[in-house]
N, C-alpha and C positions, 0 to 999 in steps of 0.2 A: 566247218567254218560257217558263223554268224553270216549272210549278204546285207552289205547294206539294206535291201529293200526289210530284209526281217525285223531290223533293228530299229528300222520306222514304224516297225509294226509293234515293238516292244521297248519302248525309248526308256524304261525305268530296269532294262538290265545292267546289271553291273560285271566291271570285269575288276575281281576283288582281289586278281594280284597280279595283273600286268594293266598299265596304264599308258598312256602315248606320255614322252615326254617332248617337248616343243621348244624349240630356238628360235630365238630370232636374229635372222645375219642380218646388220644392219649397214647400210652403203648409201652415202652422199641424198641422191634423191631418187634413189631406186635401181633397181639391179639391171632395168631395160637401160641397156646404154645410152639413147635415147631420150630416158625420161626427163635430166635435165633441160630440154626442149620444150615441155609443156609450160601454156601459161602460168600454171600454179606452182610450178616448184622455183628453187632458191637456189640459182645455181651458184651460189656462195657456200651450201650447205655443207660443204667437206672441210668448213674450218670455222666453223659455229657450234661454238659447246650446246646452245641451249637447245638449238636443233636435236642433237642427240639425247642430251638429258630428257626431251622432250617425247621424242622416240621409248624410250628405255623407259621411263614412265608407262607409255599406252602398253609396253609391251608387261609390265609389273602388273596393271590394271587387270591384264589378260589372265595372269597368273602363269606367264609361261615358266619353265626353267629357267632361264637363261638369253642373254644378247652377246653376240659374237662380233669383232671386226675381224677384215683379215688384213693385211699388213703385206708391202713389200720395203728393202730398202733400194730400189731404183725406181726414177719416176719410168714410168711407163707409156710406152701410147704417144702419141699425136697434141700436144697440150691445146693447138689448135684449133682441135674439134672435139672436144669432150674433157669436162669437169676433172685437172688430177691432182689437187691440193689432195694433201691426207694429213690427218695429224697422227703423233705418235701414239698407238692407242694404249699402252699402259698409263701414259698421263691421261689421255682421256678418260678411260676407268674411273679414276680417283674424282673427277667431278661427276661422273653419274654416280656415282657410291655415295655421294652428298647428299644426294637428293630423291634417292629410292632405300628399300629399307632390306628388303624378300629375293629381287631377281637375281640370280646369277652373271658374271663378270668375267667374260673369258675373250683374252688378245691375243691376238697371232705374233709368236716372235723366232726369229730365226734361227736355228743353231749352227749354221753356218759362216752366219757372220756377228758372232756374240761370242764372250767368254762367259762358261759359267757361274761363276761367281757373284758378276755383275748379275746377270737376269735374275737370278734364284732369290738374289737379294731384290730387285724389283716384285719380283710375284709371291715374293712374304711378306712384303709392305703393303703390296695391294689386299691381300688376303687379310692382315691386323685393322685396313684401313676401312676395309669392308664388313666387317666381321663375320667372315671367315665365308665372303662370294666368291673367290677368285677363280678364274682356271688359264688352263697357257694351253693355246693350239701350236703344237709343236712340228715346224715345220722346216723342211731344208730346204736351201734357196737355189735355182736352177739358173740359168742364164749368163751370156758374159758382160752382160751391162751391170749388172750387179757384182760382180766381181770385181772389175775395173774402177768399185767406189769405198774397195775396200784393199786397194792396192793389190791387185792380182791382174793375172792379164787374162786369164778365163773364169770359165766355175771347173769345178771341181766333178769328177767323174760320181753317175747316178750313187754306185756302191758306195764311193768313199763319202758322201755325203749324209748317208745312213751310215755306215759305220761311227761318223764322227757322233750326229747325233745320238748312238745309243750310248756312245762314252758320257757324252753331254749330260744325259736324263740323268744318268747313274751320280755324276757327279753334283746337279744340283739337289735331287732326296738324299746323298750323305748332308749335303747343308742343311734342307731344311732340319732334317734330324741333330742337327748339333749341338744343339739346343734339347735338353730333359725337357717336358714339358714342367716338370714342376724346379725348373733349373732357379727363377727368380725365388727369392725369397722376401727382399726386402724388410727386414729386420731390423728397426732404428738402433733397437737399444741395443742390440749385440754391435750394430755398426758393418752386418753383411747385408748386401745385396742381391747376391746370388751365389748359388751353391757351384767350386769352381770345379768340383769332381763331375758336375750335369753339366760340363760345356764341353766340347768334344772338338781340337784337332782330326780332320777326316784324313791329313796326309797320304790324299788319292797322287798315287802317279802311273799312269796309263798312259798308250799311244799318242794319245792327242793333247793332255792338258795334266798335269802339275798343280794340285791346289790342296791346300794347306790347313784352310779353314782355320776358327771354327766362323758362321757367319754372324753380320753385327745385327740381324736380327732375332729375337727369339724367336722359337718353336710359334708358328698362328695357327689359328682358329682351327683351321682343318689340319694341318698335320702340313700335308703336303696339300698345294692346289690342284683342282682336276686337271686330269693330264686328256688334253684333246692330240687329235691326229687328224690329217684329210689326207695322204696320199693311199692309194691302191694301184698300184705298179706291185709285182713279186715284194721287192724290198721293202713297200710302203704296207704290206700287209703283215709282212714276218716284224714288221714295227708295230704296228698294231698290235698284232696277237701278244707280244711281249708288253708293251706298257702303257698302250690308250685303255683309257676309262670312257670314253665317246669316240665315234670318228664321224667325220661329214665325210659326204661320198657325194658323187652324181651318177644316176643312172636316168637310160632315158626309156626304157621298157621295164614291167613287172620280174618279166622272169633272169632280167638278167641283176637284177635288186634281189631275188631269191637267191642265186645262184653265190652273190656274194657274201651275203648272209650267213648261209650255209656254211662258205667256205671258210669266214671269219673268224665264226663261231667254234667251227671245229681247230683252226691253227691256235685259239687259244684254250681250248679243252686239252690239247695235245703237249701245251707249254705247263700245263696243271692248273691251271686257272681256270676259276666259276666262268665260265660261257654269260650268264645272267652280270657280268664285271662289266663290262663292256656293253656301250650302249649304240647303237649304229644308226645314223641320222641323216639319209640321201634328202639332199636338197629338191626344195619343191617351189615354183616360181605362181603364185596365186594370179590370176587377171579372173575378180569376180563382176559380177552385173544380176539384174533381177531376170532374164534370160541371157540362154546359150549365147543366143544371135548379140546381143548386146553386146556383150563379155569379148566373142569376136570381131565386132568393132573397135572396141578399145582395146584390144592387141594388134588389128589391124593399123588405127590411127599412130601405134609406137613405131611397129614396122616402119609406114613409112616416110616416119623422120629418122631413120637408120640413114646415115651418108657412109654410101658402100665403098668408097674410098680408104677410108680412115679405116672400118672392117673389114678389108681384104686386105689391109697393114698388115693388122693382127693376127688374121688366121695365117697369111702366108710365114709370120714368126710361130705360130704354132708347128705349122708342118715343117718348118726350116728349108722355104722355097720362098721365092722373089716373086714379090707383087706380079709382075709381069708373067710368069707363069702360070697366075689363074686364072684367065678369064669370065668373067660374072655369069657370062651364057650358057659354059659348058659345065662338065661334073669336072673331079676331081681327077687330076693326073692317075693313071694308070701306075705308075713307077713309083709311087710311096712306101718308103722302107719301111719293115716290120717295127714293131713299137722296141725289141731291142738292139737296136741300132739308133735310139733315141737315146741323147744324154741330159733333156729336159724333160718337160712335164710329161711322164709314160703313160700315166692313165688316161689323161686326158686325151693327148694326141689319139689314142687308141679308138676312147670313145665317138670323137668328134670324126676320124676316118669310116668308121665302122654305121656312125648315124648316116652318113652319107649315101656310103656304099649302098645300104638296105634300102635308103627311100629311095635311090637315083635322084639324087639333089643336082640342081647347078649350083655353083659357086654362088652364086646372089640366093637362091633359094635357104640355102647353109646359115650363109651370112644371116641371113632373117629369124632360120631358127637359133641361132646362137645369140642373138640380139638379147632373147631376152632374158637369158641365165647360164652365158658361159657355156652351156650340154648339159645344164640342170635341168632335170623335168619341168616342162609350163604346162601348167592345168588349167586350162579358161574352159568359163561358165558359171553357173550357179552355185550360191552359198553350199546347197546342197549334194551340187557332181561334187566340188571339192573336197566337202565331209567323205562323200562315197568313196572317192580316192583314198582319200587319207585312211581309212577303215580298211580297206579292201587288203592296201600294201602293210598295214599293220596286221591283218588277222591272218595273214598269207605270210607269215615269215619273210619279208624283204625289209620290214624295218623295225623298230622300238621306237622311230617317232620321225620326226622331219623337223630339218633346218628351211623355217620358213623365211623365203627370199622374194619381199613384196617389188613388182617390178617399178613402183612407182612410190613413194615416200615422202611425208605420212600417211596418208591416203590410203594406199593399200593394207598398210599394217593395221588400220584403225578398223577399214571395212575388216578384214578378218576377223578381229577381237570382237567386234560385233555384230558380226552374220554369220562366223565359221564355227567358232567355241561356242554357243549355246546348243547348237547341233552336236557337236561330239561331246558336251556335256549330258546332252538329253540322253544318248546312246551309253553315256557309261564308259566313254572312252579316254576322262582328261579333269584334271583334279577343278574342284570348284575356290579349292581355298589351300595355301601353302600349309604344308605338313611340321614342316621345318625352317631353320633358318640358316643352314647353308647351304652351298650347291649340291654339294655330295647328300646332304638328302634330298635335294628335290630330285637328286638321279637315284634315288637307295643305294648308294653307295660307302660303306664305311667308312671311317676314319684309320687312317694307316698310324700303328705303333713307330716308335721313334726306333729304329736297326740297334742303336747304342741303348737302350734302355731293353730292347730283348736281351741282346745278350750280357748284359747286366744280369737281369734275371737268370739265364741260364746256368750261368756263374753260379750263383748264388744256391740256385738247386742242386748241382752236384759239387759243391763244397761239402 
């Protein structure tokens, strides 16, 4: 392995077939909870189109891959003490698709409380409307406040949530496929418009959902939208290995980003799928300065407009214990049940027990480091540690690229694009100019054949 320092010694090496690919998770006015507090930010910004278009812009400028939201359907949190407007972000999509041309477009939407029909038909619209950016972070909804807004009086057990969801996926690529690609004809003088032998009834009937097809949009751009993933819980990875083309992850050490890596790669080597299919993107939370010491100033200053109040809310609904049993002085309760015997977020809860455990945190100490990325990695210091980072976990097998999560917005994404990317451009690590023009190539990903047009073909060969 290249070390940072070598590749400052060599800034004109190229790595001519693996490249970082880069996201940008994009959140209100930064991912430090926090950061709404500072004089410069808009604590309005979670329901300000231009805001975002404006974001997804710097991040287009940067040439990243892609900007990501993520999505829940319950409000969340304390509305009180911290910013919880959200808009829906498939509509949001569709006004950054206006006004950018290159970046990638991918929204988090539920499969737990969605039918498929409806969504598939949402993210083949956004994919024609983009021509052909879209992706869907596909993800199951944990909770019982979310349940209870969709007429349920809990959620739904971890398993049966991922079972539904891989019914889900399957059922919206038979839509997108329903559609021949060359289905439209549009033919004045004949008086056809489309060819009715290229439209396909998918007549899926399975466990969970009944659909009938065919969908009312044709075949877009890509075929199918990338298909994102972020859980790593057991069941969140045998989901992965089967049908993410990306996944966001958090890790808060090297080796344990290795180790998942590894692990990923091989559950999809194992399903017979290119390991190089799947691209793995652990969240990285940037606080840069022109020195260390700086850089720790201003993660210090977010800390401490952190109201521990309001985040010992949260974590105590992480571990599923009452506020009252944590107190900000001590560590964490001894009596924390293993991650299965959790029927909410597994990996997480996992994570955030285990980062504790290792440092001897107090609860306020915890609080502070979760403040500024959820148990996302925080990198503060220099343009340069953070290129270092970013190289190190790339040429060390822990990732194909990062989900970059500025804790402070626009600000932070802006510094990055222009003190982080000319660094790993120098290095050889990060494209200077789009290759292509949709998502699936900015991740080399191909284009998926339409199921009903293989076996067409197949047909047709042994006739």
């Amino acid at each position: 392995m290249t070390t940072p320092a070598e590749a400052n010694q060599n800034p004109t090496r190229q790595h001519a077939t693996r490249q970082l690919h880069l996201n940008a998770f994009l959140m209100s006015t930064g991912h430090h909870e926090a950061s709404w507090r500072l004089p410069e930010s808009n604590g309005l910004a979670g329901t300000d189109v231009a805001h975002f278009q404006r974001l997804a812009r710097i991040a287009e400028a940067g040439r990243f891959d892609s900007i990501f939201f993520a999505d829940s359907p319950v409000l969340g949190g304390d509305v009180g003490r911290r910013p919880s407007a959200t808009l829906e972000p498939t509509v949001l999509l569709t006004a950054i698709a206006a006004v950018t041309e290159h970046i990638g477009l991918i929204a988090t939407a539920s499969t737990t409380y969605n039918d498929p029909y409806n969504l598939a038909r949402r993210f083949a619209s956004i994919d024609h409307v983009s021509g052909g950016r879209a992706g869907w972070n596909v993800v199951t909804t944990a909770g019982d406040e979310a349940a209870k807004n969709f007429s349920q009086p809990g959620q739904l057990a971890h398993f049966s949530r991922y079972e539904r969801a891989s019914e889900f996926l399957d059922v919206a690529q038979k839509l997108w496929d329903s559609w021949d690609d060359d289905a439209t004809v549009v033919d004045k003088a004949s008086g056809v418009w489309a060819d009715h032998d290229r439209v396909h009834a998918i007549n899926h009937e399975g466990e969970h959902f009944q659909v009938q097809g065919a969908l009312t949009v044709p075949r877009s751009p890509q075929g199918h939208p990338l298909i994102v993933q972020a859980g790593s819980s057991e069941d969140g990875k045998n989901f992965a290995a089967e049908h993410a083309e990306a996944v966001f992850v958090a890790h808060q050490t090297l080796q344990d980003a290795q180790a998942f890596y590894a692990d990923l790669k091989q559950r999809t080597r194992d399903l017979g799928r290119d390991p190089e299919s799947i691209k793995i993107l652990p969240g990285i939370v940037p606080i840069i300065a022109a020195t260390e010491a700086e850089a720790r100033l201003l993660e210090q200053q977010l800390e401490d407009l952190i109201q521990p109040e309001f985040a010992r809310q949260r974590l105590a609904s992480l571990l599923g214990r009452s506020p009252a049993s944590l107190p900000l002085d001590e560590q964490l309760p001894a009596d924390l049940p293993h991650e299965d015997a959790i029927e909410g977020a597994k990996s997480r809860y996992t994570l955030v027990v285990e980062l504790a455990r290792r440092e001897h945190l107090t609860v306020r100490q915890l609080i502070g480091r979760l403040g500024g990325g959820r148990g996302h990695l925080v990198a503060v210091g220099t343009a340069t540690q953070i290129a270092d980072t970013i190289q190190t976990w790339f040429e060390s097998k822990a990732a194909d690229g990062f989900n970059i999560m500025p804790a402070v917005l626009p600000s932070g994404l802006q510094t990055f694009v222009e003190q982080v990317l000319p660094i790993l451009r120098a290095r050889g690590l990060f494209r200077t100019e789009y290759a292509g023009s949709t998502l699936r190539e900015h991740y080399g990903l191909p284009r998926p054949q339409s199921r009903f047009a293989v076996e067409r073909s197949l047909l047709g060969a042994s006739a």
